[in-house]
Every structure is written in structure tokens, then in C-alpha cells.
Biopython code that builds the backbone (N, CA, C, O; Angstrom):
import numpy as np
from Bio.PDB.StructureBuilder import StructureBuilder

atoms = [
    (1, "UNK", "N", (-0.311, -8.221, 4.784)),
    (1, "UNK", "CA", (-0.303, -6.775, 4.835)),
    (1, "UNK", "C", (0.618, -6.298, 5.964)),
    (1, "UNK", "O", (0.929, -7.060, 6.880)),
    (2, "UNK", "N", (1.060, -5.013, 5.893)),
    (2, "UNK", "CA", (2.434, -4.435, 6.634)),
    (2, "UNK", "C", (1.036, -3.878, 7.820)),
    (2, "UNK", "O", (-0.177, -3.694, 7.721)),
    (3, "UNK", "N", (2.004, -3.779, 8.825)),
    (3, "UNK", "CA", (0.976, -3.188, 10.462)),
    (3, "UNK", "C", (2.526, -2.396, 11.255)),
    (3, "UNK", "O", (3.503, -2.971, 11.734)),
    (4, "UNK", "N", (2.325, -1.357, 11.175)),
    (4, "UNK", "CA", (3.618, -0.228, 11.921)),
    (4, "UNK", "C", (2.722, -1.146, 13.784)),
    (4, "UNK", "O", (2.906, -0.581, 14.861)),
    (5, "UNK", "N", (2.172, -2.018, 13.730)),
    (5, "UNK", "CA", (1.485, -2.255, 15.197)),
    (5, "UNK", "C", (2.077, -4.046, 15.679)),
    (5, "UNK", "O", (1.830, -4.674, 16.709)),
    (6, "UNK", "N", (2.931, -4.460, 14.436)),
    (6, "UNK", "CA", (3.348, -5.521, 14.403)),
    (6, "UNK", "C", (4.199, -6.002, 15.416)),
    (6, "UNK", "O", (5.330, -5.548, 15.240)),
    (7, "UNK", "N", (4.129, -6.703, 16.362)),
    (7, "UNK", "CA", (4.631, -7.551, 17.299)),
    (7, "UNK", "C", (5.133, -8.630, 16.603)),
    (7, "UNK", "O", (4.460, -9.219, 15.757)),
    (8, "UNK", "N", (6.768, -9.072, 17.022)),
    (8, "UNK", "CA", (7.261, -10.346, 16.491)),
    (8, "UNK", "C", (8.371, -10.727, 18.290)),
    (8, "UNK", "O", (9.391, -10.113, 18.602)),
    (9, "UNK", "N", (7.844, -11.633, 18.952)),
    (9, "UNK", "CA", (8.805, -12.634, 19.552)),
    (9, "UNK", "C", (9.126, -10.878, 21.227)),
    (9, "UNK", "O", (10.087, -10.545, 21.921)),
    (10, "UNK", "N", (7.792, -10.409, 21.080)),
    (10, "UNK", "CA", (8.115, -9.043, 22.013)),
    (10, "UNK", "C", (8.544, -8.016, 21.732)),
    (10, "UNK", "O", (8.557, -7.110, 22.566)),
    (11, "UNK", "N", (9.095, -7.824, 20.288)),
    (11, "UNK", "CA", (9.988, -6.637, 19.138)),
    (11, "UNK", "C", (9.131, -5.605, 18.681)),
    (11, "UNK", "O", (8.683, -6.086, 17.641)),
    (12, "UNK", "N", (8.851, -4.979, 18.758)),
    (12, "UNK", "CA", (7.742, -3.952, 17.840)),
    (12, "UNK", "C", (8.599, -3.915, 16.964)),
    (12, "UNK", "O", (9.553, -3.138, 17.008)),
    (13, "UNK", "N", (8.371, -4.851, 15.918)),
    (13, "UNK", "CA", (8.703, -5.068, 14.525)),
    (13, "UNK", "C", (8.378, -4.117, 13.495)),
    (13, "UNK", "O", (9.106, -3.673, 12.607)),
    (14, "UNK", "N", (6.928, -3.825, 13.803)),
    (14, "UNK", "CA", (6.229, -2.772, 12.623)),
    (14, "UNK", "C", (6.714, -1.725, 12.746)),
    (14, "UNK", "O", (6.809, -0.993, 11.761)),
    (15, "UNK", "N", (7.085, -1.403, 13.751)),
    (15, "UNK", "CA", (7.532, 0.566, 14.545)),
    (15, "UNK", "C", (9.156, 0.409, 14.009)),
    (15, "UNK", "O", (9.578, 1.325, 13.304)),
    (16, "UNK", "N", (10.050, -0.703, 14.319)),
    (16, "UNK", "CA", (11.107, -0.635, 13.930)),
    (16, "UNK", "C", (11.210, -0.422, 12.297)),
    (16, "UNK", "O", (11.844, 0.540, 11.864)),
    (17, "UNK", "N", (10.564, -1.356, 11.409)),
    (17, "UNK", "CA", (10.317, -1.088, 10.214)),
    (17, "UNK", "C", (10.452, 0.535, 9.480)),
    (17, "UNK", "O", (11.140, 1.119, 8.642)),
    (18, "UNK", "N", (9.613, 0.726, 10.162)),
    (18, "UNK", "CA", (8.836, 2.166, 9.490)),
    (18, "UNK", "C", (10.239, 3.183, 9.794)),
    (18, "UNK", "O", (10.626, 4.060, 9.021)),
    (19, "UNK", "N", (10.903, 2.813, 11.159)),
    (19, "UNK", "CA", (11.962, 3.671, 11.322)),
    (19, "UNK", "C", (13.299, 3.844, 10.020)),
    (19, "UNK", "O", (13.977, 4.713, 9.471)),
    (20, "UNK", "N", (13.046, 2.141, 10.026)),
    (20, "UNK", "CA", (14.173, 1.994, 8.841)),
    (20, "UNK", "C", (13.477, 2.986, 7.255)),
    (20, "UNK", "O", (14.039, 3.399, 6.241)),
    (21, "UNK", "N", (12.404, 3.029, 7.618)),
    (21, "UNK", "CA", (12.284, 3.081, 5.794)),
    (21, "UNK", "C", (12.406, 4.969, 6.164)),
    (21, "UNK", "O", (13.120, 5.554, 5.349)),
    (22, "UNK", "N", (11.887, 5.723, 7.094)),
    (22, "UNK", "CA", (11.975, 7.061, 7.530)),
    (22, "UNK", "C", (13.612, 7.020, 7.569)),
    (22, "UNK", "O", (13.943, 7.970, 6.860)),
    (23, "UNK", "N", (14.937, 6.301, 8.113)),
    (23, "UNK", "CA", (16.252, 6.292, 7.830)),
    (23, "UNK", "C", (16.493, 6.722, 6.569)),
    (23, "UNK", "O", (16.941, 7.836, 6.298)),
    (24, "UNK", "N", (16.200, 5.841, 5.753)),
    (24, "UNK", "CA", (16.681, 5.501, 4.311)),
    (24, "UNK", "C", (16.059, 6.701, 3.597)),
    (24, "UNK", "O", (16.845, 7.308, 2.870)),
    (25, "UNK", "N", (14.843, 7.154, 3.652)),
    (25, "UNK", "CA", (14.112, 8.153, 3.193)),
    (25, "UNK", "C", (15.010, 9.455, 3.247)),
    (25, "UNK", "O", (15.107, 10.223, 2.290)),
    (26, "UNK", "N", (15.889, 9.695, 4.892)),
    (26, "UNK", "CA", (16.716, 11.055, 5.060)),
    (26, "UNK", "C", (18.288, 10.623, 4.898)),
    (26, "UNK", "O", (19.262, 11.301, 5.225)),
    (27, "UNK", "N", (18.282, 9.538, 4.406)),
    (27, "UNK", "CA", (19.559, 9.434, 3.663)),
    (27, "UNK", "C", (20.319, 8.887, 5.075)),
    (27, "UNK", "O", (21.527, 8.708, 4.923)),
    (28, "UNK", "N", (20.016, 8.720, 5.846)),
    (28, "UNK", "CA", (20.994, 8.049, 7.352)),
    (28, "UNK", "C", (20.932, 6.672, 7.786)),
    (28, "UNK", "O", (21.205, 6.039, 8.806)),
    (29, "UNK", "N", (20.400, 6.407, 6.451)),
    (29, "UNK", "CA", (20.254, 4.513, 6.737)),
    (29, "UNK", "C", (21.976, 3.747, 6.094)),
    (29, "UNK", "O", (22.075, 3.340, 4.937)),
    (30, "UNK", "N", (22.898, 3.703, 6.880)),
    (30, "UNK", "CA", (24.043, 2.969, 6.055)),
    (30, "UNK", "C", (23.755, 2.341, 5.411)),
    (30, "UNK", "O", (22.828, 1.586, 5.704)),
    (31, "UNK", "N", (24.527, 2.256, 3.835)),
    (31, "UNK", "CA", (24.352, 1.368, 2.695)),
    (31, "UNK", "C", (24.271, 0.377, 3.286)),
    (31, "UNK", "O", (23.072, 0.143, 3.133)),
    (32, "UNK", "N", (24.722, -0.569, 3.980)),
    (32, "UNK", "CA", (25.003, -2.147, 4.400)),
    (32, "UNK", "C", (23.488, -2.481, 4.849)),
    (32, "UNK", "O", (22.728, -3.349, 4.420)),
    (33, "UNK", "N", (23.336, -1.692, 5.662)),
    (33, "UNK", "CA", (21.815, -2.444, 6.171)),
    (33, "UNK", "C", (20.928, -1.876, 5.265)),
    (33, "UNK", "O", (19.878, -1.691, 5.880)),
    (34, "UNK", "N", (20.819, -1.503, 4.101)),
    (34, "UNK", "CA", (20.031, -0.960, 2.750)),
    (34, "UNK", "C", (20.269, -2.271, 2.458)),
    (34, "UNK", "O", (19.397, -3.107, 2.694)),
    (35, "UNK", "N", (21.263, -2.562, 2.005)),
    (35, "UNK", "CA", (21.697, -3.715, 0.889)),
    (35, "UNK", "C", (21.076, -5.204, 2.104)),
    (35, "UNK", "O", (20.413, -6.082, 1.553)),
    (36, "UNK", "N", (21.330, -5.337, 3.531)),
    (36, "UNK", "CA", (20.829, -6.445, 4.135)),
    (36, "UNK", "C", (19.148, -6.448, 4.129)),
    (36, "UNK", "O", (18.390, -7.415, 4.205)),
    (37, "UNK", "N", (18.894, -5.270, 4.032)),
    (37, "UNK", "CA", (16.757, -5.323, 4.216)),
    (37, "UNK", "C", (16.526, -5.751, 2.565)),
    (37, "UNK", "O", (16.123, -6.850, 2.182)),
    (38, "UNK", "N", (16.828, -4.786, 1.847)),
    (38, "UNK", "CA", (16.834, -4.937, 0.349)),
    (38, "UNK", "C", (16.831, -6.406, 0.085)),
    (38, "UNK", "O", (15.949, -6.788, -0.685)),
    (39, "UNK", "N", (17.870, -7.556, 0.705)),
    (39, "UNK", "CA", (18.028, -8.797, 0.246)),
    (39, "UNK", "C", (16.768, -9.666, 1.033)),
    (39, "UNK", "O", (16.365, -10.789, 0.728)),
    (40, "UNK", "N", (16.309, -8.838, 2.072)),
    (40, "UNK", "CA", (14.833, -9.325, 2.763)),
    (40, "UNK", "C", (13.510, -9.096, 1.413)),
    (40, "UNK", "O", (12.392, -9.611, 1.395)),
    (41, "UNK", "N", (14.019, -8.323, 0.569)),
    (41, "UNK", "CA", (12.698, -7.575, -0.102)),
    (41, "UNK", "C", (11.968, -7.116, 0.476)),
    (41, "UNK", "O", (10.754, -7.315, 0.420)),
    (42, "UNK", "N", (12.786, -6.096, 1.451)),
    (42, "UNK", "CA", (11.727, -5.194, 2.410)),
    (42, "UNK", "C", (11.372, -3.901, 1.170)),
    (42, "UNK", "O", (12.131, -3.476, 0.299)),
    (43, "UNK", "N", (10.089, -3.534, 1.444)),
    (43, "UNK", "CA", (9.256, -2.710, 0.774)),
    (43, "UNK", "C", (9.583, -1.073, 0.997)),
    (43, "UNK", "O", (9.023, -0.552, 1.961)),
    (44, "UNK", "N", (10.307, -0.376, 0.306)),
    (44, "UNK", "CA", (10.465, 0.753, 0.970)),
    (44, "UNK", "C", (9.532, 2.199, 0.694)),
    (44, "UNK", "O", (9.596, 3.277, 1.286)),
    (45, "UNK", "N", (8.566, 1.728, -0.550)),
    (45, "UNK", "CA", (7.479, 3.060, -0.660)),
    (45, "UNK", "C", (6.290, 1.764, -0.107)),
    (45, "UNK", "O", (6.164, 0.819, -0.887)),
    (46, "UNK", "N", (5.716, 1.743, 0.787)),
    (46, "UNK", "CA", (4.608, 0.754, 1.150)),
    (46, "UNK", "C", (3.428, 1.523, 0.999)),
    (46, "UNK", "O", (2.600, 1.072, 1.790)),
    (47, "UNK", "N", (2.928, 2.541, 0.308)),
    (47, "UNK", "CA", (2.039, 2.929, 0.340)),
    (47, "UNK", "C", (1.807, 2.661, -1.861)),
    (47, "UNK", "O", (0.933, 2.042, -2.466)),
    (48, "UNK", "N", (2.556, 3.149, -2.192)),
    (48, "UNK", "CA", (3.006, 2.624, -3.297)),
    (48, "UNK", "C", (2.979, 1.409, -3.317)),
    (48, "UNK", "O", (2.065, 0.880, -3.949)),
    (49, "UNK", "N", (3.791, 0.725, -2.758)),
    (49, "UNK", "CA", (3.330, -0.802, -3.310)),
    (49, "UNK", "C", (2.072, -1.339, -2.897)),
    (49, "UNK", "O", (1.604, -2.335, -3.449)),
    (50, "UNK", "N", (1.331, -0.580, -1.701)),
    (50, "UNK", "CA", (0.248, -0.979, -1.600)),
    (50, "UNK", "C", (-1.011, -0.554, -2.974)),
    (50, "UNK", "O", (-1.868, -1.258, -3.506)),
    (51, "UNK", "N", (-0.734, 0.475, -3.127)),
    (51, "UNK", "CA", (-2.064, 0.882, -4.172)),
    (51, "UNK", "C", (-1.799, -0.288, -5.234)),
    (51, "UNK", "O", (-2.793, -0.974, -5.475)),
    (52, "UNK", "N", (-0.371, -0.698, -6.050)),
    (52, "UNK", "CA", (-0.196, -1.210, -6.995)),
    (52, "UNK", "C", (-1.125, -2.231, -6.473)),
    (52, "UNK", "O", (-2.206, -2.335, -7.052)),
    (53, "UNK", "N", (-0.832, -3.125, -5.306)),
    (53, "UNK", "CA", (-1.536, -4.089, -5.375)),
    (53, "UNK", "C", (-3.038, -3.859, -5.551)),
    (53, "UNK", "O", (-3.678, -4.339, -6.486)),
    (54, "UNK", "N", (-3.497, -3.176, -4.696)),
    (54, "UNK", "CA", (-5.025, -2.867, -4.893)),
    (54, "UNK", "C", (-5.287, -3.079, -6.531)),
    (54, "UNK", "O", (-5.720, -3.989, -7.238)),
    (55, "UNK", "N", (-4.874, -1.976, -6.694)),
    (55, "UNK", "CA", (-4.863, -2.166, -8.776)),
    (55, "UNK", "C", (-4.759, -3.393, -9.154)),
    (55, "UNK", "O", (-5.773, -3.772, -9.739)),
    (56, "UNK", "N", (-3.769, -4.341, -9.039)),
    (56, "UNK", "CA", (-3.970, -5.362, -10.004)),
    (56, "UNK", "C", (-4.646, -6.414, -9.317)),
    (56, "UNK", "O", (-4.446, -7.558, -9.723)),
    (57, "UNK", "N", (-5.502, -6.209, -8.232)),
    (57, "UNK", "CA", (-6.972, -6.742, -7.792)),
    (57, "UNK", "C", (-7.906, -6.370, -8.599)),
    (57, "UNK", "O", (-8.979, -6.963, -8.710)),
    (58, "UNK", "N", (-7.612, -5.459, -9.165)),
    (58, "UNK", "CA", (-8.843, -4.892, -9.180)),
    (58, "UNK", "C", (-8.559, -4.872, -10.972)),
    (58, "UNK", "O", (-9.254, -4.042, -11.559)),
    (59, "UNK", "N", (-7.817, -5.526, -11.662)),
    (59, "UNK", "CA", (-7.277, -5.667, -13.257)),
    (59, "UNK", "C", (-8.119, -7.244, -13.088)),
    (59, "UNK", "O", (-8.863, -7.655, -13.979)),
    (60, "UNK", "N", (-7.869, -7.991, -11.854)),
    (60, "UNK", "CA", (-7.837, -9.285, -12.190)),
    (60, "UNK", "C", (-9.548, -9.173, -11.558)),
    (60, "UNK", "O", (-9.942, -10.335, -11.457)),
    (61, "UNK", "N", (-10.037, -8.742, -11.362)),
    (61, "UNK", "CA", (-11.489, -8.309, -11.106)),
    (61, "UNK", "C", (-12.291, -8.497, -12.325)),
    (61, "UNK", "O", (-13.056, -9.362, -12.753)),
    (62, "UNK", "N", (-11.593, -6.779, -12.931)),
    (62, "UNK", "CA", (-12.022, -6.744, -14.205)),
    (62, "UNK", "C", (-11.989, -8.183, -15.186)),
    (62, "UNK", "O", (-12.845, -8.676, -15.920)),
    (63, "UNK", "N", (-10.628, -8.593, -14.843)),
    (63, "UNK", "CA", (-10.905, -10.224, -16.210)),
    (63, "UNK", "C", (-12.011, -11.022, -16.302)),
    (63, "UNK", "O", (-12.528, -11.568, -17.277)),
    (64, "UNK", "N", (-12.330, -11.009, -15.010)),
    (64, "UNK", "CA", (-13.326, -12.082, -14.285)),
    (64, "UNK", "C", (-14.877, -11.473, -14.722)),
    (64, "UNK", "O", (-15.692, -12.214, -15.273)),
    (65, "UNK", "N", (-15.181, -10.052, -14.415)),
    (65, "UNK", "CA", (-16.401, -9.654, -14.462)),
    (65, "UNK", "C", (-16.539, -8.301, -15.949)),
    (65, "UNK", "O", (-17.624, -7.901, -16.372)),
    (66, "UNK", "N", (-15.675, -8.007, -16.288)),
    (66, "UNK", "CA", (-15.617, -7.361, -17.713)),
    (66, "UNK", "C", (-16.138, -5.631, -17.002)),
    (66, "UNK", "O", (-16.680, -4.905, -17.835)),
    (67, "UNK", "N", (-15.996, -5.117, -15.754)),
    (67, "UNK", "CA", (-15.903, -4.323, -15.484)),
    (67, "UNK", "C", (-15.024, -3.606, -13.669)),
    (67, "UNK", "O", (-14.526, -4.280, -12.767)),
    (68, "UNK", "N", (-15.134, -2.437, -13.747)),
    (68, "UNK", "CA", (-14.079, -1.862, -12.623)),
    (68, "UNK", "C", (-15.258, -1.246, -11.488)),
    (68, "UNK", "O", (-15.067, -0.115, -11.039)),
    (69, "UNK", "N", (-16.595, -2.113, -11.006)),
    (69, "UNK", "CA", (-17.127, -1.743, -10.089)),
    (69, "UNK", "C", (-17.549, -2.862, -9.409)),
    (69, "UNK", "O", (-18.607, -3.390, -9.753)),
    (70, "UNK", "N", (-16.841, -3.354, -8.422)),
    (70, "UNK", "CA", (-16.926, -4.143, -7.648)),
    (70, "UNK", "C", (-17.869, -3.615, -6.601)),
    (70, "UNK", "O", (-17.922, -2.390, -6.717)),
    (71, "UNK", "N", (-18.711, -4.094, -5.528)),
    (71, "UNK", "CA", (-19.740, -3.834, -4.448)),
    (71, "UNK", "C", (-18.973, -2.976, -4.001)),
    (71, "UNK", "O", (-17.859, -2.956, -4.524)),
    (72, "UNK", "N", (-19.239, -2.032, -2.969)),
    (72, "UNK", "CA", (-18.837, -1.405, -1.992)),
    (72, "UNK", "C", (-18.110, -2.491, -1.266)),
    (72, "UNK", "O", (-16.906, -2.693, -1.427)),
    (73, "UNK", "N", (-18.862, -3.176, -0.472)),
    (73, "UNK", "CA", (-18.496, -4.165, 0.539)),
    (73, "UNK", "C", (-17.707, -5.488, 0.283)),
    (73, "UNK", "O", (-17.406, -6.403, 1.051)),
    (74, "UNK", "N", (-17.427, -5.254, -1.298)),
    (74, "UNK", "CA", (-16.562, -6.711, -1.409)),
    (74, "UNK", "C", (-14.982, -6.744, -1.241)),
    (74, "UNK", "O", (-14.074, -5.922, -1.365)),
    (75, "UNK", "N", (-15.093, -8.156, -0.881)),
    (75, "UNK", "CA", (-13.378, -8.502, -0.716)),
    (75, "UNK", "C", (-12.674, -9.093, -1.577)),
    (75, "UNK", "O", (-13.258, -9.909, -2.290)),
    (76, "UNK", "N", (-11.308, -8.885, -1.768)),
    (76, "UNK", "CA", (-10.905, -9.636, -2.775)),
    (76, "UNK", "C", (-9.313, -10.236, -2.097)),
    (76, "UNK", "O", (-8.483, -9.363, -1.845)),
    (77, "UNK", "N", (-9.016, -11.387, -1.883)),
    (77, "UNK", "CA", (-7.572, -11.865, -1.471)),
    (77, "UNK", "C", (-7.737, -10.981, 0.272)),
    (77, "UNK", "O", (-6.761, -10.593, 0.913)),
    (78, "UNK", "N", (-8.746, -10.882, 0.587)),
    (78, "UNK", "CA", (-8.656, -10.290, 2.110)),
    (78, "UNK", "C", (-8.413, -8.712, 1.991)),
    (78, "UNK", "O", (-7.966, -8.162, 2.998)),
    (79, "UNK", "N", (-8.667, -7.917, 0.839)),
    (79, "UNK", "CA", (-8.217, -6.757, 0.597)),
    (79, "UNK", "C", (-10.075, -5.910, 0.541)),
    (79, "UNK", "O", (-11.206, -6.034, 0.072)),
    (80, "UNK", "N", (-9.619, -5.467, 0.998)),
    (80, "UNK", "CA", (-11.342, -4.617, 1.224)),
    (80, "UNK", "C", (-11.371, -3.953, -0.433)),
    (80, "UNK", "O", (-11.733, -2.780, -0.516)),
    (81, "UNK", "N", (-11.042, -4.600, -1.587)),
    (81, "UNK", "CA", (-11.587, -3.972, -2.808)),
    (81, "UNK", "C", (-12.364, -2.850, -3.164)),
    (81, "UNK", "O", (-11.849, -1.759, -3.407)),
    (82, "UNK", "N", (-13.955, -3.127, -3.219)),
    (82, "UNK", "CA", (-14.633, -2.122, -3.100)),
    (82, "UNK", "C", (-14.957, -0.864, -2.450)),
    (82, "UNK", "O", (-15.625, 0.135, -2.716)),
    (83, "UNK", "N", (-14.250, -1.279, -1.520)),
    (83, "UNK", "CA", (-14.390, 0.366, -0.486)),
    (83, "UNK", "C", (-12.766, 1.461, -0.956)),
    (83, "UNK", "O", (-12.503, 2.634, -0.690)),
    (84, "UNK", "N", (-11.865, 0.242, -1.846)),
    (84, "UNK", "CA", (-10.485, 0.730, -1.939)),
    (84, "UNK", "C", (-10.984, 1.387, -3.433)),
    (84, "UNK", "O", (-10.105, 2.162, -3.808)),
    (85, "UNK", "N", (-11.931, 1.335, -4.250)),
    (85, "UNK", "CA", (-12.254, 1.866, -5.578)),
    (85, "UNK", "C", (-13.290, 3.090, -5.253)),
    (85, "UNK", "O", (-13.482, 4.090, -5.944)),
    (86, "UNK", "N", (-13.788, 2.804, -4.248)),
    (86, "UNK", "CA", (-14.527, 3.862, -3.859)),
    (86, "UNK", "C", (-13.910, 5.136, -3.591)),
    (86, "UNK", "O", (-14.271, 6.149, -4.191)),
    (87, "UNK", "N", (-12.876, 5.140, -2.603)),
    (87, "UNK", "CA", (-12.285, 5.986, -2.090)),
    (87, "UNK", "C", (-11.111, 6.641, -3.570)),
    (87, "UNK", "O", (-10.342, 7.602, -3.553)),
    (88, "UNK", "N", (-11.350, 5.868, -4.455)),
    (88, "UNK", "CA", (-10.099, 6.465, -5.513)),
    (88, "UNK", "C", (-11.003, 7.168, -6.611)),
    (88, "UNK", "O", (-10.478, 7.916, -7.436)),
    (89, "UNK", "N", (-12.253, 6.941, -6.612)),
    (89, "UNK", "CA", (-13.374, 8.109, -7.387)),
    (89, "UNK", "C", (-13.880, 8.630, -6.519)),
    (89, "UNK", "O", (-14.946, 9.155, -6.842)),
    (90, "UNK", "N", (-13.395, 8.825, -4.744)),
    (90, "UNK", "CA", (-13.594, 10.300, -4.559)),
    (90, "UNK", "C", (-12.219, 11.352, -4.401)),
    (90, "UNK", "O", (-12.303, 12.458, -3.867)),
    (91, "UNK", "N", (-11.070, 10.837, -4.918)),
    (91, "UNK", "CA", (-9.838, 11.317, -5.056)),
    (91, "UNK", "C", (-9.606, 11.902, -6.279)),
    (91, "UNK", "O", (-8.670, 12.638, -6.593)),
    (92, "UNK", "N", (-10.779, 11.413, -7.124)),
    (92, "UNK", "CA", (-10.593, 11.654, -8.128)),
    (92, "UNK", "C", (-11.641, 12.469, -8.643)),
    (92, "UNK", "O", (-11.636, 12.771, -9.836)),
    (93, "UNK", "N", (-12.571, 12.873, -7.849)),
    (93, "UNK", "CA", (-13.426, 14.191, -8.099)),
    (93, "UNK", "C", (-12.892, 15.248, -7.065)),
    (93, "UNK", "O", (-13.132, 16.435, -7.286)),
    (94, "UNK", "N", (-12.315, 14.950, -6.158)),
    (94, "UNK", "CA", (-11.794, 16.306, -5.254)),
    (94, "UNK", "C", (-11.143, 16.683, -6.407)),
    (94, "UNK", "O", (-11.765, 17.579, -6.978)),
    (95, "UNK", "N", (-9.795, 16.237, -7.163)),
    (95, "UNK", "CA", (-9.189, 16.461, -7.901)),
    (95, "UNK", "C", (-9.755, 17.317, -8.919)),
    (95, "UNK", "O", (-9.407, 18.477, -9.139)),
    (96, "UNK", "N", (-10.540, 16.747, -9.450)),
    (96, "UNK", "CA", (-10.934, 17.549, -10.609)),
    (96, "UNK", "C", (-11.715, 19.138, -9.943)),
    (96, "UNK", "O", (-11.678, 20.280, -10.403)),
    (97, "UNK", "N", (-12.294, 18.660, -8.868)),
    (97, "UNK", "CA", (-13.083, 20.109, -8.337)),
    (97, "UNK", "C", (-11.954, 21.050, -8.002)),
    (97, "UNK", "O", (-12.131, 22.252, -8.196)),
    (98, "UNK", "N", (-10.861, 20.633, -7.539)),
    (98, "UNK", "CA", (-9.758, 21.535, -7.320)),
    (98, "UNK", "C", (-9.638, 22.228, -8.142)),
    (98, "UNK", "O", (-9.658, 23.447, -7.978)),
    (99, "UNK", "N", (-9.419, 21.448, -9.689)),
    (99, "UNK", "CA", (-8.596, 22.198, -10.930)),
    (99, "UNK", "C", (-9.929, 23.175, -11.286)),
    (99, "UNK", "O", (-9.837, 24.317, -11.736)),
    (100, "UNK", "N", (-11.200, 22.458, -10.980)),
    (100, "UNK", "CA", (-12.136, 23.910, -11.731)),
    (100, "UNK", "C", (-11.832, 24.639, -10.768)),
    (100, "UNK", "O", (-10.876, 25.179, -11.324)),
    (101, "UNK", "N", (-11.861, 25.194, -9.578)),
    (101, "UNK", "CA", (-12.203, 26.291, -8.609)),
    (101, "UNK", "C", (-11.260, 27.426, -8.979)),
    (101, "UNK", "O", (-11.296, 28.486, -8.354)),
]
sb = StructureBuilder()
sb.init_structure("model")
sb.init_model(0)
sb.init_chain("A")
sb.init_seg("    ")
for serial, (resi, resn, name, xyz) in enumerate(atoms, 1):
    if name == "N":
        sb.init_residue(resn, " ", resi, " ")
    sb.init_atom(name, np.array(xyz, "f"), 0.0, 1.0, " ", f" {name:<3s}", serial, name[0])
structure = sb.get_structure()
């Protein structure tokens, strides 16, 4: 998992990261070092690629147990699962309470 708190060799690695992807985001990241992170397979929507993953934890959940409610408290691959399904059916009733009000 990505940490903007990441220490590598004394570098605040994670803080530098996040700068690059906030660069690239306002368009002031030079193509070259796009194309050098890019060949890292650095992640540039990480919040996005994070949910995907959650999701297909939670697909390969479902294979295993023939449904999409895992414990509150369970883990899956070190990923807090259940508390990550929790929080997306209450995103998903704010939502809907929005559209009635």
C-alpha cells in the first residue's frame, strides 16, 4: 500500500510522490519524467486504483463465500475488507438521501 509518510534511504519518498502526481495533475510535470515514472508503473489516480483493488477483494470474497458481506472486522490480503464495504453502504445511503431531500 502507497503511505504520502513513506521514508526510503532518508527521502520522504511518499511526500515526493504525491508531488509528482499533484505536477502531472496541473499539467507541469515534463513529458520525460511522465514517460520515466510511467515506465516505474507509478500509479497516478491512487485513490482509484485503490478502490479497484478493494473491489476485486471483495469479487474474490464473493467466489469463495457466494456473498458481498464480509465481518466488519475482517481482513483480506492485509486490506481491512469489511470495514472498506461498510463505509461504501454508507456512501451509498448518504447518496440516495441526498437525491430524496
Amino acid at each position: 500500500m502507497q503511505s504520502s509518510k513513506h521514508v526510503e534511504d532518508g527521502v520522504k519518498l511518499g511526500c515526493w510522490i504525491n508531488y509528482q502526481r499533484k505536477a502531472k495533475k496541473k499539467g507541469t510535470l515534463y513529458p520525460k519524467r511522465i514517460t520515466r515514472l510511467e515506465k516505474l508503473s507509478i500509479v497516478w489516480d491512487y485513490l482509484a486504483y485503490e478502490w479497484e483493488l478493494k473491489f476485486q477483494l471483495l469479487c474474490n470474497f464473493y467466489k469463495r463465500k457466494g456473498h458481498c458481506n464480509p465481518p466488519t472486522l475482517h481482513i483480506e490480503d492485509e486490506i481491512k475488507l469489511g470495514g472498506w464495504v461498510v463505509i461504501q453502504r454508507k456512501k451509498k445511503r448518504k447518496e440516495v438521501w441526498i437525491l430524496n431531500v
